[in-house]
N, C-alpha and C positions, 0 to 999 in steps of 0.2 A: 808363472812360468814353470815348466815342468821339474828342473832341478832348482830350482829355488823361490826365493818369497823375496818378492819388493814392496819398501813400504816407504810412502810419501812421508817424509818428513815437514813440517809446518819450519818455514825460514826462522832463522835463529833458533832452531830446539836441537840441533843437528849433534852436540856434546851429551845434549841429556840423554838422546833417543842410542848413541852408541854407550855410553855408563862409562865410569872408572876401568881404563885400560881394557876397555872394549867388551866389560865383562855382560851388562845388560844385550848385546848384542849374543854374545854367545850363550848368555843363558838361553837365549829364545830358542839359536840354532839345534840345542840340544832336544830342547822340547820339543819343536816339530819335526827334529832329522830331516832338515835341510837348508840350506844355505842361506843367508841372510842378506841382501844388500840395502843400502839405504839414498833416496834422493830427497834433496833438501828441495822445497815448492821456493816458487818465485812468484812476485808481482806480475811479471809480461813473459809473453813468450819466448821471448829472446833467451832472456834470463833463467827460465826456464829449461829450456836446449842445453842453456851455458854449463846448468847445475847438472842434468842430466847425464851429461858426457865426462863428468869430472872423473878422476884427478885428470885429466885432458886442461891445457892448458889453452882455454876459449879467447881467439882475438873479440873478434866478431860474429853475431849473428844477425843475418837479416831474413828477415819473413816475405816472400813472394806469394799474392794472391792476386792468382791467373785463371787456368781453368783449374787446379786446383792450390791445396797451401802448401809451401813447402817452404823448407828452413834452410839456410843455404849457411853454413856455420865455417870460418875462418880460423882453422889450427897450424899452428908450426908443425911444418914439415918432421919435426923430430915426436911428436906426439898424434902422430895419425895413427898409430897402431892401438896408444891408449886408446884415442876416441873409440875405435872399433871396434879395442876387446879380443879376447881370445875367441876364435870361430864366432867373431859377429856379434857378442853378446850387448856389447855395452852399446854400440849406436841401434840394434836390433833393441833392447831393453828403454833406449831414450825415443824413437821412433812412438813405438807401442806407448809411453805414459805422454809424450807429443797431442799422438790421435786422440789417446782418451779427454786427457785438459785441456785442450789448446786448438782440438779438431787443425792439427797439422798433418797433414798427409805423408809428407817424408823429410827426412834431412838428409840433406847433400853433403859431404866435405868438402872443402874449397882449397 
């Protein structure tokens, strides 16, 4: 992404790959001068989406495949803005790692 780097985390390493008080994290950001975010991978794609959109607190997700895939993801009303992100980035940043793993075409919020 143009202002920063996302990097797949392998499920369970999610402590190792941020370090002791976030420092392996900012070490990185210093080296490349620019932002760092992190998503932790999942077994299924639901699970996936769920990780994706974190800190969003995920009810539900379900996978529709119609004419094409899409993810139809279930958040409290009070956490639709996390899921979103500021101008888009976080359901725009879970979309985009979606398509790449999971060949999901979009996520909807419900």
């Amino acid at each position: 992404f143009d202002d920063r780097v996302v990097f797949l985390v392998s499920a369970g390493e999610m402590a190792t790959a941020i370090g002791p008080g976030g420092r392996t994290v900012q070490s990185v950001e210093r080296r490349i001068g620019r932002s760092v975010e992190l998503v932790e991978d999942a077994d299924t794609p639901e699970a996936f989406v769920a990780s994706a959109l974190a800190p969003a607190a995920v009810r539900h997700v379900t996978i529709s495949r119609q004419n094409d895939t899409v993810a139809y993801v279930e958040v409290a009303e009070e956490d639709r803005g996390v899921a979103i992100g500021a101008q888009g980035k976080t359901i725009d940043t879970a979309r985009e790692l979606a398509r790449r793993h999971y060949d999901i075409d979009d996520i909807q919020l419900t």
